[in-house]
C-alpha positions as CSV (number, residue, x, y, z in Angstrom):
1,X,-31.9,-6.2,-26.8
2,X,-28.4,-6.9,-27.1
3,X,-27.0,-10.5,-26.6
4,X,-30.1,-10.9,-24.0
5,X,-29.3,-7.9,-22.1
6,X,-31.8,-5.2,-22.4
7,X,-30.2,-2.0,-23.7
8,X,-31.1,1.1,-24.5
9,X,-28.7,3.2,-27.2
10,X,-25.9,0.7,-26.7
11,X,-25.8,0.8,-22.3
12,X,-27.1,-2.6,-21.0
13,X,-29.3,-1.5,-18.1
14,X,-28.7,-5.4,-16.9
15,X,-25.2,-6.1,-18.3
16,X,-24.2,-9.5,-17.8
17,X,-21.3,-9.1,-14.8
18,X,-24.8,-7.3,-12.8
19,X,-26.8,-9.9,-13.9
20,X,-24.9,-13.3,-12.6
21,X,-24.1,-11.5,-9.7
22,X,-28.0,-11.1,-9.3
23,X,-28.9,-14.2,-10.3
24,X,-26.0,-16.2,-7.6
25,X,-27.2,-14.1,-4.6
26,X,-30.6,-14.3,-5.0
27,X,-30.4,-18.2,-5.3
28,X,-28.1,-18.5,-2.5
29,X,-30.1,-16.8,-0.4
30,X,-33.6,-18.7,-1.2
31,X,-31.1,-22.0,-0.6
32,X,-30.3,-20.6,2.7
33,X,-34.1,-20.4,4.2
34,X,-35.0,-23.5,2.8
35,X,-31.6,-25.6,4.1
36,X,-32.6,-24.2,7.5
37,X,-36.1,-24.9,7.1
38,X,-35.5,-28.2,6.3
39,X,-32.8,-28.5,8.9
40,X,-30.2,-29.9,6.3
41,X,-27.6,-26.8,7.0
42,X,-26.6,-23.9,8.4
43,X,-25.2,-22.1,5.1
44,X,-24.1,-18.7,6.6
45,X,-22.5,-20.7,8.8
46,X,-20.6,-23.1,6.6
47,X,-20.3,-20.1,3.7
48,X,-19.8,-16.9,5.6
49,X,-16.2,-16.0,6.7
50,X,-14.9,-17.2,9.9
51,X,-12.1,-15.7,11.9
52,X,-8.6,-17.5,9.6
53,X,-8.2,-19.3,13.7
54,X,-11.8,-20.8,14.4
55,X,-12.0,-24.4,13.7
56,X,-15.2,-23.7,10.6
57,X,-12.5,-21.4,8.9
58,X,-11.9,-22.1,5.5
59,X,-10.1,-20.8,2.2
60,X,-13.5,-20.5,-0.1
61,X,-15.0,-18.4,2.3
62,X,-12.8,-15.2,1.1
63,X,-15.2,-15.4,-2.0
64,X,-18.5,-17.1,-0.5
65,X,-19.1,-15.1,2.5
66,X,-20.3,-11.9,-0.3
67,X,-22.7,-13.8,-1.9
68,X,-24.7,-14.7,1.7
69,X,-27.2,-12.3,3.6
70,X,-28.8,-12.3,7.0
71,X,-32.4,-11.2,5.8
72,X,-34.2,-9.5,3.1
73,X,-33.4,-6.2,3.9
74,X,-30.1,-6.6,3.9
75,X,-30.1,-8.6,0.2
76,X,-32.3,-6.1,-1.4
77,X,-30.2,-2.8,-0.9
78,X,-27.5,-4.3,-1.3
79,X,-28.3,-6.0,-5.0
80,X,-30.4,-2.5,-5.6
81,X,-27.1,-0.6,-5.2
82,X,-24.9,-3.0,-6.7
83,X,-27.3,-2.6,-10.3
84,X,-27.7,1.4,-9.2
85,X,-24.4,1.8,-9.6
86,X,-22.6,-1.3,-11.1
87,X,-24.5,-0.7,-14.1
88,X,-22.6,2.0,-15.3
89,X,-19.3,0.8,-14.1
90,X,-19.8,-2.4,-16.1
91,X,-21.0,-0.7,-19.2
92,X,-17.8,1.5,-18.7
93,X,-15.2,-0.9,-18.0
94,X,-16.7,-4.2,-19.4
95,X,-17.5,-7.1,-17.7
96,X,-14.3,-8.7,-17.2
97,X,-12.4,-5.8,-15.6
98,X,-15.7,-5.4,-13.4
99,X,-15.9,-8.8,-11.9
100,X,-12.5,-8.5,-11.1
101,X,-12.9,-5.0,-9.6
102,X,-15.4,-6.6,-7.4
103,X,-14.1,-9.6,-5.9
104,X,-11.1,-7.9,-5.1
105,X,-12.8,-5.1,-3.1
106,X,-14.7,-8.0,-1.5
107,X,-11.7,-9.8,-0.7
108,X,-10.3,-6.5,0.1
109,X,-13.2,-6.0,2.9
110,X,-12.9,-8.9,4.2
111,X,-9.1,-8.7,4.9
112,X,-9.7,-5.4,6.3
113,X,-12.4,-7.0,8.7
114,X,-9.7,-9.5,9.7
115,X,-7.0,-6.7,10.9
116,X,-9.9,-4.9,13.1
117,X,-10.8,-8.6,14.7
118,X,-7.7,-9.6,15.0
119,X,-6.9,-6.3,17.4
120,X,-10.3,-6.7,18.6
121,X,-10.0,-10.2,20.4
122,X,-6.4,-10.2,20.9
123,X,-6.3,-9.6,24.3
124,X,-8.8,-12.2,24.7
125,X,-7.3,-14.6,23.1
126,X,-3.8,-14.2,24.5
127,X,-5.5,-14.6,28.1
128,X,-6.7,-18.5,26.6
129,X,-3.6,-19.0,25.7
130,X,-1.9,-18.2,29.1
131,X,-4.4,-20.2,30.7
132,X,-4.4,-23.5,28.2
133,X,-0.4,-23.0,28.3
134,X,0.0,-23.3,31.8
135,X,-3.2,-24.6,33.4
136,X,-4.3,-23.6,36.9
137,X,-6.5,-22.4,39.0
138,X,-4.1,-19.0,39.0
139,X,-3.8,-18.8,35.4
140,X,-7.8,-19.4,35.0
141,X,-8.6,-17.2,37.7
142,X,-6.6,-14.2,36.0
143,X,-8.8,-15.3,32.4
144,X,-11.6,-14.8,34.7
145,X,-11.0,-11.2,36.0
146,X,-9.4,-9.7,32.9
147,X,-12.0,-10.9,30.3
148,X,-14.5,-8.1,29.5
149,X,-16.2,-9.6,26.6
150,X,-20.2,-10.5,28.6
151,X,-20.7,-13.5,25.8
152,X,-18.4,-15.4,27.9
153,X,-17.8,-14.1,31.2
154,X,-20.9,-16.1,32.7
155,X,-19.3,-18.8,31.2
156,X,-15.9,-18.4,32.7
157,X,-17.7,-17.4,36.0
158,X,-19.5,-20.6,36.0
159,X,-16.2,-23.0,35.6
160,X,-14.2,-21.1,37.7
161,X,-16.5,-21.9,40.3
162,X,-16.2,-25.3,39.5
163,X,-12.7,-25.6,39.6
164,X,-12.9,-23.7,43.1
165,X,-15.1,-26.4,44.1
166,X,-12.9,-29.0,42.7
167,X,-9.4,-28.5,41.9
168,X,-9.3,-31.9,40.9
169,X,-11.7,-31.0,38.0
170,X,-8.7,-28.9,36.0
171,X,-8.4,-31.4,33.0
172,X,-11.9,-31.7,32.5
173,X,-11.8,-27.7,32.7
174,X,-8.6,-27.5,29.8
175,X,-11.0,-29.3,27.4
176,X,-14.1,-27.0,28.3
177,X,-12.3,-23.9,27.5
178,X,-10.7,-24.9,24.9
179,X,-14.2,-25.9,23.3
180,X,-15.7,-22.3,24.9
181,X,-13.0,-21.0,22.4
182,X,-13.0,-22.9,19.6
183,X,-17.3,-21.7,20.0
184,X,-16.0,-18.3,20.8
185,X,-14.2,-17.6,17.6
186,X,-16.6,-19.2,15.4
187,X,-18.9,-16.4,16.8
188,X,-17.2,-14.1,14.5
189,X,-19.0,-14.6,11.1
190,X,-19.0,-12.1,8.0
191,X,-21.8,-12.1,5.4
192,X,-22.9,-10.2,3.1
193,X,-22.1,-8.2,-0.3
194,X,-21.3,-4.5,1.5
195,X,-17.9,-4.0,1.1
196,X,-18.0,-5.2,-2.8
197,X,-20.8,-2.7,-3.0
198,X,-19.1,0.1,-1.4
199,X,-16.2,-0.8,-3.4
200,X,-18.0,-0.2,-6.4
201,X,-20.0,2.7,-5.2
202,X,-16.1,4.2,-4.8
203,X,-15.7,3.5,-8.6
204,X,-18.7,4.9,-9.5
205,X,-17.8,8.1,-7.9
206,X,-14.2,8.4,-9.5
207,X,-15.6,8.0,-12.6
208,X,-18.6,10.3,-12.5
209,X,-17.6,12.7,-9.5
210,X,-19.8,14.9,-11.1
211,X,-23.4,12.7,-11.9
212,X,-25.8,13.7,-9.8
213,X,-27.7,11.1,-7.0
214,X,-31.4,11.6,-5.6
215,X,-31.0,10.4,-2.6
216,X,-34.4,9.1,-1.3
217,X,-35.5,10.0,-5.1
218,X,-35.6,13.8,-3.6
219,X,-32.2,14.8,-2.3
220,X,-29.7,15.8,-5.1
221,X,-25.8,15.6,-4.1
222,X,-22.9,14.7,-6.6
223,X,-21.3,11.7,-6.4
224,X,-18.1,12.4,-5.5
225,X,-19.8,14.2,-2.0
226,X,-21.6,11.2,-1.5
227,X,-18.8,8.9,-1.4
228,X,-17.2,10.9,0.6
229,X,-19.7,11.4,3.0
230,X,-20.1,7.2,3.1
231,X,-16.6,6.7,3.3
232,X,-16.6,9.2,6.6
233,X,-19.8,7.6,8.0
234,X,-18.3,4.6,7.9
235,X,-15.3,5.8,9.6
236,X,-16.9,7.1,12.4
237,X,-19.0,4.2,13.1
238,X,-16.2,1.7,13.0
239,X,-14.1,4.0,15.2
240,X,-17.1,4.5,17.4
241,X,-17.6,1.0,17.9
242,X,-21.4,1.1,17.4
243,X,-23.2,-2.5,18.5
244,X,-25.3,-2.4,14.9
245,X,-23.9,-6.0,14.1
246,X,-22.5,-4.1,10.4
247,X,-18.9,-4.3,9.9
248,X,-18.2,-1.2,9.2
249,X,-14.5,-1.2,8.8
250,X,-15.3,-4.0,6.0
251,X,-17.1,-1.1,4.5
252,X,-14.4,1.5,4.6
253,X,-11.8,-1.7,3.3
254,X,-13.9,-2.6,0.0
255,X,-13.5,1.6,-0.6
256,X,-9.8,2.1,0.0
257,X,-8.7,-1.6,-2.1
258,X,-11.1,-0.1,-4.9
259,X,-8.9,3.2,-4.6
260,X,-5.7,1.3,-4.6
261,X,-6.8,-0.9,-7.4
262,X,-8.4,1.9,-9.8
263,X,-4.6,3.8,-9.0
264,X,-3.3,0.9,-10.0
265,X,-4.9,0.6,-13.2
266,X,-4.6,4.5,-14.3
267,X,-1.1,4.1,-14.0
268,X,-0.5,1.2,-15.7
269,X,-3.0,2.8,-18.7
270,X,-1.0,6.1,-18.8
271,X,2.6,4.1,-18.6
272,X,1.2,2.3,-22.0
273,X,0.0,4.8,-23.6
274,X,3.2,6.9,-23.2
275,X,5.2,4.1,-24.3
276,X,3.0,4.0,-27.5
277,X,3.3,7.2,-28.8
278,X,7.2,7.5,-28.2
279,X,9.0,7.4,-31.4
280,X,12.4,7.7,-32.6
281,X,13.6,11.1,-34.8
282,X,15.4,11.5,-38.2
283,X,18.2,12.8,-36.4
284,X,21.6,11.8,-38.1
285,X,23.9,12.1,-35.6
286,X,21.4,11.2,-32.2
287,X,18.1,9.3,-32.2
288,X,16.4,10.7,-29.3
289,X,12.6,10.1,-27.7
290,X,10.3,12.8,-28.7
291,X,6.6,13.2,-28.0
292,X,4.3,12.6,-31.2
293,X,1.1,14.6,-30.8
294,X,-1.7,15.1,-33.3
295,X,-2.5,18.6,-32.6
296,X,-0.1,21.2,-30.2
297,X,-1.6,23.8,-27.5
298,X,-0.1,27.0,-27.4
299,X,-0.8,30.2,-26.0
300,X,-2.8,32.8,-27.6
301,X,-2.4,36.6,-26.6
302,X,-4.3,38.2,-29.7
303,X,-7.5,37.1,-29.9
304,X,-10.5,36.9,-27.3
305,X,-9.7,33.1,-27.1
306,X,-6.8,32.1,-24.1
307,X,-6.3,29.2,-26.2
308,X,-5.7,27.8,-29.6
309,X,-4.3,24.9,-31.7
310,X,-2.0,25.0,-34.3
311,X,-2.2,22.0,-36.7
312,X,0.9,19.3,-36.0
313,X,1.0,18.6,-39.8
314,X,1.5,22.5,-41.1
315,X,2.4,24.2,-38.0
316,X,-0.1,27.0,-39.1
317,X,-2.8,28.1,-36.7
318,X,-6.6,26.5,-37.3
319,X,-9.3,28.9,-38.6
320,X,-12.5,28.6,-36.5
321,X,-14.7,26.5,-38.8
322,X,-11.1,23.6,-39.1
323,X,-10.8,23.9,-35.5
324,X,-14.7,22.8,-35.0
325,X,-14.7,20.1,-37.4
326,X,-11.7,18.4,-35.7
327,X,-14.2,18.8,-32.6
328,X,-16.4,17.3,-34.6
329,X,-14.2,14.3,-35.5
330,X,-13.0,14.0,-32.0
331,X,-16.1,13.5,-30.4
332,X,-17.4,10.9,-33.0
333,X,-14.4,9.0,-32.5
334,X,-15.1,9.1,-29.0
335,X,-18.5,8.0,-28.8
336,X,-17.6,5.2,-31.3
337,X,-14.8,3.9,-28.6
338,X,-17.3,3.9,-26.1
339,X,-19.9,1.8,-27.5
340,X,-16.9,-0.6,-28.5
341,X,-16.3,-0.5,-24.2
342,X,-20.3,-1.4,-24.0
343,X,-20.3,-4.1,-25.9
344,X,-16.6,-5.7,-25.6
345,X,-15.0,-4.3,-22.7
346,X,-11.8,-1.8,-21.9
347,X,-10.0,-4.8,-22.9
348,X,-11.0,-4.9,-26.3
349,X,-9.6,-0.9,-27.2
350,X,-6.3,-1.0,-29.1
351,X,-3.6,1.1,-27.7
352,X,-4.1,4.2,-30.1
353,X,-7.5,4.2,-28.3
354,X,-6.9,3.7,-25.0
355,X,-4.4,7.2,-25.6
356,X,-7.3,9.0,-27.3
357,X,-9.5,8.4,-24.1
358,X,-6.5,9.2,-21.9
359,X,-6.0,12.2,-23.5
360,X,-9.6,13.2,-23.0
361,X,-9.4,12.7,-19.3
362,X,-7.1,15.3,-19.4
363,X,-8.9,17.9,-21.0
């Protein structure tokens, strides 16, 4: 135990970024059944995200709509994944970095839900308008005929019949649609932790392309294939238009804001490390930027080896048995960086480390 986090060889199996996570969703979700039962609130409603136009939209929901779920099913694989897989993220990166990580690829979602709505219902919309700009029974009888989304149409049907009946009905008729829109746009209500998961389930994947998943506990694939192959599922669905009730594109948005933000970050962290080990020469007559490295490939054409180092201090090649202590070293040094990443965070690495593990990402 490590700070009341069970660990095992300095990984938290439940590191503390997981575990609040855990602990919010599964409590909002208990306080969602029993508001309902008790007929105090509808908290999807009033903590899900609405469409940035329908009247229940507002700013919070951009952070509260992840933490709500429809049902059990959809709660459990999605906090089962988020541990499966945030874990290790969190126990790579450290808690901060991952909390931020994962509200911004659930904010990320989100937004990208909002561009695929907002071309979705467009057309839809802009026939309201037309109508509520210029009210008649032309105007309503073109909403009529042009609108192909079935929620409303029998509502539509019904008033324009109305209206036909009695054109001296039209006021009463500008309030009822603009009421049948107002419902119409809070229709549009997303819930749920999926895109933060897949976002995560990205990062997972560019950090151990290589780890191997059982999916189902039988299948083996690496992980790179298998975001890959979620990523294109995804796709496919959301281009599809599949009547699932997921939001896929939300999905496919948490994935490509975690790729933009993880891009982000490696190029920040290889910008300062390069800065760090520039230094300025003894030159006399021109101080110039040099690189300072502590060992130097080159190539080898003599031995059985393609490669060897030749020691930066001496410029004299290293014998087999200095070579593999330096190894030796090197890996030490690594593993003691990474359990300072377990228990304080990427955060918490000086800049000559953060260079050492950049330079081993290169190897």
């Amino acid at each position: 135990m490590n700070n009341g986090q069970i660990g095992i060889g300095g990984f938290n199996i439940l590191p503390k970024g997981i575990k609040n996570l855990l602990i919010i969703n599964i409590l909002l979700f208990f306080a969602t059944y029993v508001f309902a039962k008790a007929n105090i609130c509808d908290l999807n409603q009033w903590l899900g995200l609405h469409y940035f136009k329908a009247p229940d939209f507002h700013v919070w929901q951009f952070i509260t709509y992840m933490f709500m779920h429809a049902n059990f099913g959809h709660i459990f694989f999605n906090m089962f994944a988020l541990w499966m897989f945030g874990a290790v993220v969190e126990n790579t990166w450290g808690t901060r970095k991952f909390l931020i990580y994962y509200l911004i690829t659930g904010i990320g979602a989100a937004l990208t839900h909002y561009i695929i709505t907002f071309v979705e219902i467009g057309p839809t919309l802009a026939l309201f308008n037309q109508f509520l700009d210029a009210p008649s029974l032309e105007t309503y009888r073109y909403l009529v005929e042009n609108n192909t989304i079935e929620p409303l149409q029998s509502a539509l049907q019904n008033n324009y019949g109305v209206l036909q009946r009695n054109p001296d009905s039209l006021n009463e008729l500008v309030a009822a649609t603009m009421t049948l829109q107002d419902n119409y746009l809070n229709s549009f209500t997303l819930i749920g932790a999926s895109g933060a998961v897949y976002g995560v389930l990205l990062a997972f994947g560019w950090l151990f392309p290589n780890s191997t998943i059982y999916i189902y506990f039988l299948v083996p694939i690496k992980a790179k294939w298998l975001v890959l192959f979620y990523g294109i599922i995804e796709m496919v669905y959301g281009v599809t238009g599949t009547s699932d009730g997921v939001a896929h594109f939300a999905h496919l948005g948490g994935m490509v804001f975690g790729i933009l933000l993880i891009w982000m970050w490696t190029r920040n962290d290889r910008q300062n490390s390069q800065q760090t080990y520039y230094h300025i020469s003894d030159n006399r007559d021109n101080n110039r930027r040099e690189w300072k490295w502590p060992f130097q490939k080159r190539d080898r054409e003599t031995s059985g080896k393609s490669k060897y180092y030749v020691s930066h201090e001496s410029g004299r090649p290293l014998s087999d048995e200095e070579f593999n202590a330096r190894k030796q070293e090197e890996k030490k040094r690594i593993d003691t960086i990474l359990d300072k990443i377990s228990k304080s965070g990427y955060g918490s690495l000086t800049a000559e480390e953060k260079e050492i593990l950049f330079r081993q990402s290169q190897k």
